[in-house]
PDB file with one MODEL, atoms N, CA, C and O in Angstrom:
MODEL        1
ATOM      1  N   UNK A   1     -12.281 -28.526  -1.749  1.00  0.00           N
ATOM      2  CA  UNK A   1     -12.003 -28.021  -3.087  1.00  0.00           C
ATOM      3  C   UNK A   1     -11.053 -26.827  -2.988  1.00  0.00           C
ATOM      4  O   UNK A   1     -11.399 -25.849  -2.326  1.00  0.00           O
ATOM      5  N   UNK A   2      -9.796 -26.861  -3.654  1.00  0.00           N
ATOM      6  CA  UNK A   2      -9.028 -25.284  -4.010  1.00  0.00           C
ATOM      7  C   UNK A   2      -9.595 -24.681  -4.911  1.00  0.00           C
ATOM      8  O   UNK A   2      -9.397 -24.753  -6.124  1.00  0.00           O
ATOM      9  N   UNK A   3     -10.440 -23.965  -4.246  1.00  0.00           N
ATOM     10  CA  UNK A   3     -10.853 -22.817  -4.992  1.00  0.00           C
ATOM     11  C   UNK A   3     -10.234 -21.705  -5.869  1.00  0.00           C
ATOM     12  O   UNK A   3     -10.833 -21.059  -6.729  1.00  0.00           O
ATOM     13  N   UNK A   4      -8.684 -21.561  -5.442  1.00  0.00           N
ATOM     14  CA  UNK A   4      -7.519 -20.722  -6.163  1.00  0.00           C
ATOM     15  C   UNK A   4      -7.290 -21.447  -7.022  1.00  0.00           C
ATOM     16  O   UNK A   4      -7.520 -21.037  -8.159  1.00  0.00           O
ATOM     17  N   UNK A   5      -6.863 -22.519  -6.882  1.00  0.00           N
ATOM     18  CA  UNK A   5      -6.622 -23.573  -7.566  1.00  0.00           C
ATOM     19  C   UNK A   5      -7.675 -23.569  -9.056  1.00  0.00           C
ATOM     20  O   UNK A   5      -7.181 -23.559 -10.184  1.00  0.00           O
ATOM     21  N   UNK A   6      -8.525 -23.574  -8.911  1.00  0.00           N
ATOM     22  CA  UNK A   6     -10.088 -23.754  -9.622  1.00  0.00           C
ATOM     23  C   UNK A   6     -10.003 -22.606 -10.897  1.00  0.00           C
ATOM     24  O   UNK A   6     -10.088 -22.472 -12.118  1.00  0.00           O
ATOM     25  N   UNK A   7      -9.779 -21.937  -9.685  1.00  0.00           N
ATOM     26  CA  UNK A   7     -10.367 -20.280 -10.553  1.00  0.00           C
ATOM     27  C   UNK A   7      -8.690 -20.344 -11.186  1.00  0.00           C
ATOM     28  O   UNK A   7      -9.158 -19.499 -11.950  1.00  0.00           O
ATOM     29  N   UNK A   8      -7.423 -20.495 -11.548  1.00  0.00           N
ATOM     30  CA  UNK A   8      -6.263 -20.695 -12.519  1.00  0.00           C
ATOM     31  C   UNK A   8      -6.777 -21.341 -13.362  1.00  0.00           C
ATOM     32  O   UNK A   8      -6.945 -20.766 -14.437  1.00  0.00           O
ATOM     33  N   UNK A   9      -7.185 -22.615 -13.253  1.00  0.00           N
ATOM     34  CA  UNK A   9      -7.419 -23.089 -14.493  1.00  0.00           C
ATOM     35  C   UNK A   9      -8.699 -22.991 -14.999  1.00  0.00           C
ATOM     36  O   UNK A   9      -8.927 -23.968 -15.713  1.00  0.00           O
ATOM     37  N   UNK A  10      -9.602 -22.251 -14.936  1.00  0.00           N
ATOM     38  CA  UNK A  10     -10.933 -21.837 -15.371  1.00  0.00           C
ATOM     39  C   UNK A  10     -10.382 -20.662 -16.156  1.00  0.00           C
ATOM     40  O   UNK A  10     -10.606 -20.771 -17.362  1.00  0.00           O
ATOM     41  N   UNK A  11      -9.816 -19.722 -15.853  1.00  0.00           N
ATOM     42  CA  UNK A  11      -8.797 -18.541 -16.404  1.00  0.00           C
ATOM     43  C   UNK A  11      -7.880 -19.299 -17.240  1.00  0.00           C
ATOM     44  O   UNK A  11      -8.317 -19.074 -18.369  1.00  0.00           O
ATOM     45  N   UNK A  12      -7.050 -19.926 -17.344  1.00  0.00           N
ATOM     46  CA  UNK A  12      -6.373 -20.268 -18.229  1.00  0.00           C
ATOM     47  C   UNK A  12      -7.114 -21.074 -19.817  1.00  0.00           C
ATOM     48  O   UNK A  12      -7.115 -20.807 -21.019  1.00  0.00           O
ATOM     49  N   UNK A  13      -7.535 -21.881 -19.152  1.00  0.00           N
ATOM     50  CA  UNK A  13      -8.774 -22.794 -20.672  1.00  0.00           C
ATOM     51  C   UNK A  13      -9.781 -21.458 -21.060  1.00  0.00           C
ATOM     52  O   UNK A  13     -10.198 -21.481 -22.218  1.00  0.00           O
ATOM     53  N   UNK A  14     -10.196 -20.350 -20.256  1.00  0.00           N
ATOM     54  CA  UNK A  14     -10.933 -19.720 -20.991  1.00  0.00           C
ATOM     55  C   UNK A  14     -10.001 -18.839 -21.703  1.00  0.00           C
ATOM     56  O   UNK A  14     -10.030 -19.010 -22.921  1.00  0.00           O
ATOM     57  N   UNK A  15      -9.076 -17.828 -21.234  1.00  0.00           N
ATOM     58  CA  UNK A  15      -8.106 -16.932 -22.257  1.00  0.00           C
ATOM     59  C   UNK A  15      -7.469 -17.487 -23.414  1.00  0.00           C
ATOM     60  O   UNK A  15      -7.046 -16.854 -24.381  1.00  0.00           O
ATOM     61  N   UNK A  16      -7.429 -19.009 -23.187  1.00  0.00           N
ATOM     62  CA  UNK A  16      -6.655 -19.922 -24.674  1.00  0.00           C
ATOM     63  C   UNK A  16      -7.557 -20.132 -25.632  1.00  0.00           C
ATOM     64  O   UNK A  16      -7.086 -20.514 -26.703  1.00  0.00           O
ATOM     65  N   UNK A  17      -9.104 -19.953 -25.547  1.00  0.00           N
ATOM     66  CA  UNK A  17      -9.723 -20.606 -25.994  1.00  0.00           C
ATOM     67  C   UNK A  17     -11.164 -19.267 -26.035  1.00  0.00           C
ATOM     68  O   UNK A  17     -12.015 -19.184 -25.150  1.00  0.00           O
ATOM     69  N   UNK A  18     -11.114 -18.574 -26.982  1.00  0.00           N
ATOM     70  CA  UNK A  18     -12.134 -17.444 -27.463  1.00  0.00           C
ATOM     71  C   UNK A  18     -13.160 -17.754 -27.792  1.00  0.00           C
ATOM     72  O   UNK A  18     -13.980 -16.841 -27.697  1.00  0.00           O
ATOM     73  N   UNK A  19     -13.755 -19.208 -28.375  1.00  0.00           N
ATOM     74  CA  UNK A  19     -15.007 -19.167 -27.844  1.00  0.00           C
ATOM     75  C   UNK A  19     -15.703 -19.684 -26.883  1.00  0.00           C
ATOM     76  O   UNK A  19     -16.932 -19.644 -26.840  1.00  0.00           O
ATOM     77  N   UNK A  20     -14.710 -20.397 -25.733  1.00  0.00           N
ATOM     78  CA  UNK A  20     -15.041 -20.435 -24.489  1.00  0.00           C
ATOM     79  C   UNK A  20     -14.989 -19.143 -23.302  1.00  0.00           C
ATOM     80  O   UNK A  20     -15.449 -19.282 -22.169  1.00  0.00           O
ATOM     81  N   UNK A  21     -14.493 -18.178 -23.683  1.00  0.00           N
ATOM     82  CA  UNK A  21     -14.566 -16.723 -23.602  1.00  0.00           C
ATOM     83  C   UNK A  21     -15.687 -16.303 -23.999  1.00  0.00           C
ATOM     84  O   UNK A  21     -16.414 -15.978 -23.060  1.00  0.00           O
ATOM     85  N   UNK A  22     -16.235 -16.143 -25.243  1.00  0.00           N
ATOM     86  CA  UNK A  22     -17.267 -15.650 -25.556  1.00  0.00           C
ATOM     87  C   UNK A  22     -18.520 -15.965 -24.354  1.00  0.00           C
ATOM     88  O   UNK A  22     -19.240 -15.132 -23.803  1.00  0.00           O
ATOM     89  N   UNK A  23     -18.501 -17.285 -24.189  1.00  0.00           N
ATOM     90  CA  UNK A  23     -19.624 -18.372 -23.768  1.00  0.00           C
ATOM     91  C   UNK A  23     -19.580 -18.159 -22.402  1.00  0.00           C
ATOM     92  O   UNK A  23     -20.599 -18.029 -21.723  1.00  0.00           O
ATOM     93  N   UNK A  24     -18.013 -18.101 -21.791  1.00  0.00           N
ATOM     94  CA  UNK A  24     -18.002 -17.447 -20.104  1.00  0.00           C
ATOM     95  C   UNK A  24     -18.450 -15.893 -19.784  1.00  0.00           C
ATOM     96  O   UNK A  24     -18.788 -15.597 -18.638  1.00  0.00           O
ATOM     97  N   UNK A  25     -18.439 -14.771 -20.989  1.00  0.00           N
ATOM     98  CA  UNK A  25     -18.840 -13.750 -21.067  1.00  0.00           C
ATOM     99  C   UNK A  25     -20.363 -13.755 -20.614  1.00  0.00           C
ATOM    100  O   UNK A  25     -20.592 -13.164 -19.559  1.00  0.00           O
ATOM    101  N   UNK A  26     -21.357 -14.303 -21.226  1.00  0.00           N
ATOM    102  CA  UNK A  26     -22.837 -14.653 -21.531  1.00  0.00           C
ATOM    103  C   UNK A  26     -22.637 -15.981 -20.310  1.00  0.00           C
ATOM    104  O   UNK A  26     -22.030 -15.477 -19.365  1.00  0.00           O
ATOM    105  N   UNK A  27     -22.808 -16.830 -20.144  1.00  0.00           N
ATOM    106  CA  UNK A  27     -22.698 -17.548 -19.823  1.00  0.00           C
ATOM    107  C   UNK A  27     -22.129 -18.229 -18.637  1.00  0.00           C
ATOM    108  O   UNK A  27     -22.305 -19.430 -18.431  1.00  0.00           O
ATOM    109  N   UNK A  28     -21.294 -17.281 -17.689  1.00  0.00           N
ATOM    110  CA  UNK A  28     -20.234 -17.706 -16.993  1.00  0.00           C
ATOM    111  C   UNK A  28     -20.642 -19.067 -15.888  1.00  0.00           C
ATOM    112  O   UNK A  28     -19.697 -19.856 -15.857  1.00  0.00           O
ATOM    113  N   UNK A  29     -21.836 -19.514 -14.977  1.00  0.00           N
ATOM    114  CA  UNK A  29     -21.797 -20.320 -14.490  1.00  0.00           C
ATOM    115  C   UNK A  29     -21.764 -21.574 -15.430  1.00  0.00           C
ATOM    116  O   UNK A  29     -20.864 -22.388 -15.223  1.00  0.00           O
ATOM    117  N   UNK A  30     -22.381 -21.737 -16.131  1.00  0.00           N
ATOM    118  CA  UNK A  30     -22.214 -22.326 -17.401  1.00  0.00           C
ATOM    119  C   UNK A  30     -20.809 -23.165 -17.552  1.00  0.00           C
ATOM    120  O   UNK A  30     -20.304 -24.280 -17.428  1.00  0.00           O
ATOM    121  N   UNK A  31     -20.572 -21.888 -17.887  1.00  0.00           N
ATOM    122  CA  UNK A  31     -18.413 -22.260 -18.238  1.00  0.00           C
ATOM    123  C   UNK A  31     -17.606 -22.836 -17.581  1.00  0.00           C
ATOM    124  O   UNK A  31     -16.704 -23.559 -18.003  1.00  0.00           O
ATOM    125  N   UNK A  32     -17.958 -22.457 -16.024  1.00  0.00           N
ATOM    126  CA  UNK A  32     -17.660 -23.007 -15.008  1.00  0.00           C
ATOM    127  C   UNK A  32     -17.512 -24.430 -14.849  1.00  0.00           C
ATOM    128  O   UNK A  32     -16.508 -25.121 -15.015  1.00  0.00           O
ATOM    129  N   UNK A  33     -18.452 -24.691 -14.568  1.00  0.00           N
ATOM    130  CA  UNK A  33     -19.002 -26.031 -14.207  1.00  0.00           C
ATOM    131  C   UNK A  33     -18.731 -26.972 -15.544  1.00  0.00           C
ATOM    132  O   UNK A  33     -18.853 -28.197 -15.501  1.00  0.00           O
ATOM    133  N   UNK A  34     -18.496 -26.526 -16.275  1.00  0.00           N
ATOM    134  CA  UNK A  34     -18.324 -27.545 -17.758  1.00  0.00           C
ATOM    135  C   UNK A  34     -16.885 -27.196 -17.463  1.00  0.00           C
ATOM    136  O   UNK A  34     -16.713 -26.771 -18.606  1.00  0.00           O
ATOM    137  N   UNK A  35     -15.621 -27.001 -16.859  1.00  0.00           N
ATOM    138  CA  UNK A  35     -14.705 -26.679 -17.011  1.00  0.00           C
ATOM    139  C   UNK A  35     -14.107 -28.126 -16.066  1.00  0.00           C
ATOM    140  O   UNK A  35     -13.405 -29.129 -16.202  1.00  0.00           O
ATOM    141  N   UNK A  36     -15.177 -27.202 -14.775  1.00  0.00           N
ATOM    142  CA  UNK A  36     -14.670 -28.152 -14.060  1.00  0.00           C
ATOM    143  C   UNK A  36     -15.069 -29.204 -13.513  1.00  0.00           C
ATOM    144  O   UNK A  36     -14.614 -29.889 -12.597  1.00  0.00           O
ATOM    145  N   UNK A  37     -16.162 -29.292 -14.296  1.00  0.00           N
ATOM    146  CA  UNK A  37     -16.798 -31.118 -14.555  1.00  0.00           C
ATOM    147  C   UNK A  37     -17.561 -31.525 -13.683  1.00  0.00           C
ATOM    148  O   UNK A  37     -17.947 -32.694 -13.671  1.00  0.00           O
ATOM    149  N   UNK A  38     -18.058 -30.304 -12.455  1.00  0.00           N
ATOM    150  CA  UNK A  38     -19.174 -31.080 -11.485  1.00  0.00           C
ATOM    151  C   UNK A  38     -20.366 -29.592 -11.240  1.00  0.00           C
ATOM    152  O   UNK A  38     -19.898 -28.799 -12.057  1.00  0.00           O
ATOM    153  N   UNK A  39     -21.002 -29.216 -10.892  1.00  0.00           N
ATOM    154  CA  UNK A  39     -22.471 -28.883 -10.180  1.00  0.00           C
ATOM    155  C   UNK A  39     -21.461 -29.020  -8.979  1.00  0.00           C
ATOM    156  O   UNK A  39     -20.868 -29.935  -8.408  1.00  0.00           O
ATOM    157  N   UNK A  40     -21.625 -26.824  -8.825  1.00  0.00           N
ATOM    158  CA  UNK A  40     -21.375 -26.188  -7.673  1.00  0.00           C
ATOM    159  C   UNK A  40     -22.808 -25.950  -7.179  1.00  0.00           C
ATOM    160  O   UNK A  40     -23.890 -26.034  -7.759  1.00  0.00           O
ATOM    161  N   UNK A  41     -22.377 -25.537  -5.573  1.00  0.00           N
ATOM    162  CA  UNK A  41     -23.593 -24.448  -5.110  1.00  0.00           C
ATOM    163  C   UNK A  41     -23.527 -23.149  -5.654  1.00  0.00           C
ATOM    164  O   UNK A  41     -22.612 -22.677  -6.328  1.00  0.00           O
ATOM    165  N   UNK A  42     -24.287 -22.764  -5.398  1.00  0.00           N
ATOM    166  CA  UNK A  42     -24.634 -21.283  -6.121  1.00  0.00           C
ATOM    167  C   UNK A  42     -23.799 -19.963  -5.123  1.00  0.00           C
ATOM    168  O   UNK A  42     -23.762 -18.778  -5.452  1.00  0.00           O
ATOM    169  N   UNK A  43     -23.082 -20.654  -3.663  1.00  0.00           N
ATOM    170  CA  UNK A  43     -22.794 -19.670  -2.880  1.00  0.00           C
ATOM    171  C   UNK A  43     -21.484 -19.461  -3.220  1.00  0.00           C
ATOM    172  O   UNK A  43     -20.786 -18.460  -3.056  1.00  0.00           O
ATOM    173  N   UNK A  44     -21.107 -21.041  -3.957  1.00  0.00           N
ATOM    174  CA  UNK A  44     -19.945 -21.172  -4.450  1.00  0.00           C
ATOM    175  C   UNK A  44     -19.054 -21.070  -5.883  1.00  0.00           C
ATOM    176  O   UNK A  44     -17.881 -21.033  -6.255  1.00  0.00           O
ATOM    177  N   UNK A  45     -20.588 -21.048  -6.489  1.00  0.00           N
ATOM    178  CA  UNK A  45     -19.598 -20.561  -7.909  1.00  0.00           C
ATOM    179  C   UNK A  45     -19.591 -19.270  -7.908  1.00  0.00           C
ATOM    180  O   UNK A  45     -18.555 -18.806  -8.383  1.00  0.00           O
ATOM    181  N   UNK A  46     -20.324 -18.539  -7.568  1.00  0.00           N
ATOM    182  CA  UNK A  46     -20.529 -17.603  -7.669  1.00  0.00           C
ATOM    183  C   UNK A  46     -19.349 -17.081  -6.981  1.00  0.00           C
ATOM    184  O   UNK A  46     -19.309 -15.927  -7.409  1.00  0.00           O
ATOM    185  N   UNK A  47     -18.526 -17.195  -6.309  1.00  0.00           N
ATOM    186  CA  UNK A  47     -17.414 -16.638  -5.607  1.00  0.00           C
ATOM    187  C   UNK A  47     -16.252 -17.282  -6.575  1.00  0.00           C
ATOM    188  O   UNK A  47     -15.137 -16.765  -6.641  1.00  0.00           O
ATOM    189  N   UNK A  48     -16.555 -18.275  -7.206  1.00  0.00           N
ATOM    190  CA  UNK A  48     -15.624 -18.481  -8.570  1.00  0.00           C
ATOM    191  C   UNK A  48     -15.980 -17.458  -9.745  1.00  0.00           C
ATOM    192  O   UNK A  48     -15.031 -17.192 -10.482  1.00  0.00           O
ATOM    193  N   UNK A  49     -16.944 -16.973  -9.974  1.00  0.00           N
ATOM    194  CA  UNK A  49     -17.055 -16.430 -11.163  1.00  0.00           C
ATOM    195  C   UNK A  49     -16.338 -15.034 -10.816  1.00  0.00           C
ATOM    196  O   UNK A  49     -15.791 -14.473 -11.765  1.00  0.00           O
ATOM    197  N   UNK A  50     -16.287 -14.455  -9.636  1.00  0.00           N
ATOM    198  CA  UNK A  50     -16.092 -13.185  -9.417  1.00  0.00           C
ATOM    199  C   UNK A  50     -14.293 -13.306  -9.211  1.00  0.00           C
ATOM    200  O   UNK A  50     -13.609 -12.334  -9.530  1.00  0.00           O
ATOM    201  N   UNK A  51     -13.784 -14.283  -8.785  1.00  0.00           N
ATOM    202  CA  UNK A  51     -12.703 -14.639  -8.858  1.00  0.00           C
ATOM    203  C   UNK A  51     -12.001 -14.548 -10.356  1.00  0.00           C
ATOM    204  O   UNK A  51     -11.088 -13.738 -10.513  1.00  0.00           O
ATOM    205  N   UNK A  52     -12.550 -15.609 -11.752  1.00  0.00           N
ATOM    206  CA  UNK A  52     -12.244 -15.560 -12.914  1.00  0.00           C
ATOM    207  C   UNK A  52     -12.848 -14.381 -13.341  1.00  0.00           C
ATOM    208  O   UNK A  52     -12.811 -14.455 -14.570  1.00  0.00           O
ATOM    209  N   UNK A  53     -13.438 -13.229 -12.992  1.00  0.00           N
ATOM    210  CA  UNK A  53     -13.472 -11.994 -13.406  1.00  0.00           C
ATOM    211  C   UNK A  53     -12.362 -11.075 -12.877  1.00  0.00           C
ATOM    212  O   UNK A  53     -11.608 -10.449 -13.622  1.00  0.00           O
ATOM    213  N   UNK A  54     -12.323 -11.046 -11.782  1.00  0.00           N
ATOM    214  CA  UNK A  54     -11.228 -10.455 -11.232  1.00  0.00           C
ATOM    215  C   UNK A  54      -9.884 -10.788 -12.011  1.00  0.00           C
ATOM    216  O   UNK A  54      -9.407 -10.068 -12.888  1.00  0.00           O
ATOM    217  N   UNK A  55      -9.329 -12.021 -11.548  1.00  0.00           N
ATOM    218  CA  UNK A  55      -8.303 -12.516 -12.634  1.00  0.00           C
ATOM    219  C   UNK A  55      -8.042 -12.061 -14.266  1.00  0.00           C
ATOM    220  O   UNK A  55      -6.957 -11.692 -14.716  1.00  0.00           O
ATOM    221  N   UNK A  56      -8.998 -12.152 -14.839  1.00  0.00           N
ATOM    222  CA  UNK A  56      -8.688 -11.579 -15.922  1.00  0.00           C
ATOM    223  C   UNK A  56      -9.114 -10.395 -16.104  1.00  0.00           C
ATOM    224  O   UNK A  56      -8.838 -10.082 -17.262  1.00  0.00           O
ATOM    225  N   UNK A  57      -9.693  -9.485 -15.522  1.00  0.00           N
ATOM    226  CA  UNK A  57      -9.422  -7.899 -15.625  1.00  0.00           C
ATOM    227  C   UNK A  57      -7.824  -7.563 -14.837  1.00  0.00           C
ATOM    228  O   UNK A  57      -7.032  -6.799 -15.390  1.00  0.00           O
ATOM    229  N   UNK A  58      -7.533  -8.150 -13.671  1.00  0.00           N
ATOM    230  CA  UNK A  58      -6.205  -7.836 -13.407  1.00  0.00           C
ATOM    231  C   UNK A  58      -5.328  -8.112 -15.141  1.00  0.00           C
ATOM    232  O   UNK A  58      -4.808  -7.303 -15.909  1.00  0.00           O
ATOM    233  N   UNK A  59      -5.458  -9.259 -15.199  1.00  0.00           N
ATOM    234  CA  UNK A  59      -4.650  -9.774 -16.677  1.00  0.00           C
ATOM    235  C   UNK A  59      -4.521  -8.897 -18.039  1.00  0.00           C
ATOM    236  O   UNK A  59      -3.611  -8.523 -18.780  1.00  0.00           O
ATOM    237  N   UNK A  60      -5.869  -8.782 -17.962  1.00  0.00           N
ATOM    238  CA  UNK A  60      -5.924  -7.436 -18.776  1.00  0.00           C
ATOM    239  C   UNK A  60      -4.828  -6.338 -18.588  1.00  0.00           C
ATOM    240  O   UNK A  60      -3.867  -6.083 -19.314  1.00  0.00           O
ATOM    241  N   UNK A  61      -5.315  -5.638 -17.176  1.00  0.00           N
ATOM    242  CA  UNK A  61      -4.609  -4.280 -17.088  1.00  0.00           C
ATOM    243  C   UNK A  61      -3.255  -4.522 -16.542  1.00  0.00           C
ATOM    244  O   UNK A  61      -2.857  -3.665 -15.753  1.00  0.00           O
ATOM    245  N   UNK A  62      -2.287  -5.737 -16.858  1.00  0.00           N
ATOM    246  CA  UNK A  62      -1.331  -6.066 -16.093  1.00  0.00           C
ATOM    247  C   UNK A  62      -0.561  -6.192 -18.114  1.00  0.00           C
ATOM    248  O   UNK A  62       0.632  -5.936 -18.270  1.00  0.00           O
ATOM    249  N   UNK A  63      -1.204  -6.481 -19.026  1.00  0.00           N
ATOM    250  CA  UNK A  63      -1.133  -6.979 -20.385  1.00  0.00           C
ATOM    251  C   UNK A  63      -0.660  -5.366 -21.204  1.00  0.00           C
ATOM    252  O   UNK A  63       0.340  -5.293 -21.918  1.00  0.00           O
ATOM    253  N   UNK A  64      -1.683  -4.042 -20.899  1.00  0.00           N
ATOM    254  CA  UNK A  64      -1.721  -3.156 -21.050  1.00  0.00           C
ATOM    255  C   UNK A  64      -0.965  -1.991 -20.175  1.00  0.00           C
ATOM    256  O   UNK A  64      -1.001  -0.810 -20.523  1.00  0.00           O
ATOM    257  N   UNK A  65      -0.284  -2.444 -19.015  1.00  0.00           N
ATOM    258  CA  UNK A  65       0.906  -1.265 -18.767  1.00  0.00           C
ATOM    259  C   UNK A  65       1.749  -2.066 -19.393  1.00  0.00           C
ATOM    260  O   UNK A  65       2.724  -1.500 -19.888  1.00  0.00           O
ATOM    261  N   UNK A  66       1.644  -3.634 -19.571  1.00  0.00           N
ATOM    262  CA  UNK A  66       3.258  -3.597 -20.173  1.00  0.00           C
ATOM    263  C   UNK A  66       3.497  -3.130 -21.599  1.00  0.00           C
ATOM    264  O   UNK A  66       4.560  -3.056 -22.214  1.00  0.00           O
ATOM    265  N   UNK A  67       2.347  -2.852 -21.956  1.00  0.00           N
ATOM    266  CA  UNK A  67       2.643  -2.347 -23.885  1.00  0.00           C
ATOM    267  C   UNK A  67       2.802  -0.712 -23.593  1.00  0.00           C
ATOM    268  O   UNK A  67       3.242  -0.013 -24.507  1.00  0.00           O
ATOM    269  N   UNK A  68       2.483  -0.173 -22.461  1.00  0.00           N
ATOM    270  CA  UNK A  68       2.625   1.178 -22.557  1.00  0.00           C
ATOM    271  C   UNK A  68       4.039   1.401 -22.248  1.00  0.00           C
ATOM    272  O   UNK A  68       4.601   2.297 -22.879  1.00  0.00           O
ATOM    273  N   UNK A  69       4.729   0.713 -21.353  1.00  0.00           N
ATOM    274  CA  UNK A  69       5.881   0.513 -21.109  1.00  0.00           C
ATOM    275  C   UNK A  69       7.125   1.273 -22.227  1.00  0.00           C
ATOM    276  O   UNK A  69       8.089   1.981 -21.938  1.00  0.00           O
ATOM    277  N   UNK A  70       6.802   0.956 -23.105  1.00  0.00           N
ATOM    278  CA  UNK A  70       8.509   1.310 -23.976  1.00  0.00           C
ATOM    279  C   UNK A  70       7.789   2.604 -24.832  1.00  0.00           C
ATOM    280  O   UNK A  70       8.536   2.935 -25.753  1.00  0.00           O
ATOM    281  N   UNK A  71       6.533   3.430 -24.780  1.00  0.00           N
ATOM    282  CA  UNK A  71       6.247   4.234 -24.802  1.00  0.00           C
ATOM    283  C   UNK A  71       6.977   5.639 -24.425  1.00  0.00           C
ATOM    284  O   UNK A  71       6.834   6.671 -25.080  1.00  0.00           O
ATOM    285  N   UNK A  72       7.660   5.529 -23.437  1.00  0.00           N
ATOM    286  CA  UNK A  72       7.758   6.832 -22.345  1.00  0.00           C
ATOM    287  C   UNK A  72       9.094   6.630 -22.651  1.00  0.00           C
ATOM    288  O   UNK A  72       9.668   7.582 -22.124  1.00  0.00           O
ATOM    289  N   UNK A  73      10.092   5.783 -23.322  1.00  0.00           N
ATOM    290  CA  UNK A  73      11.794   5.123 -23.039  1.00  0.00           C
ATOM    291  C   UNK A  73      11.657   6.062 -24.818  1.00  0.00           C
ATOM    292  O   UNK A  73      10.758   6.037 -25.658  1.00  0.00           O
ATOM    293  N   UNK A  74      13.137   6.871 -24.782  1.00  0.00           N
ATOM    294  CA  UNK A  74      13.677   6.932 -25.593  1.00  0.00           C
ATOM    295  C   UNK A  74      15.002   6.405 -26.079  1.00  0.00           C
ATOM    296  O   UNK A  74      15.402   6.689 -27.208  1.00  0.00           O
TER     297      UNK A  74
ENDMDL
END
């Protein structure tokens, strides 16, 4: 299994889609596995979930220097 692979498009269907966000918030093995259509081990999603957390807090704070960006430009 690509696990990089995995965790892009688990991140992508959840940021397009807010109440599959909500539901990965509460919910994240959950989200997972309905994403990607099979029953992980637990040693293994779990290294996906921390992955699609990571990912989108980078996304986040990668979203938010660029709006600060034209801030500081006169």
């Amino acid at each position: 299994m690509d696990i990089k692979g995995q965790i892009n498009k688990i991140v992508e269907e959840v940021t397009k889609n807010p109440n599959l966000k909500q539901q990965f918030d509460k919910e994240p093995v959950k989200v997972i596995e309905k994403v990607i259509g099979m029953d992980l081990p637990d040693d293994v999603v779990m290294k996906v979930v921390d992955g699609v957390k990571a990912k989108m807090t980078m996304g986040n704070a990668a979203k938010a220097a660029d709006s600060l960006k034209g801030i500081f430009k006169s």
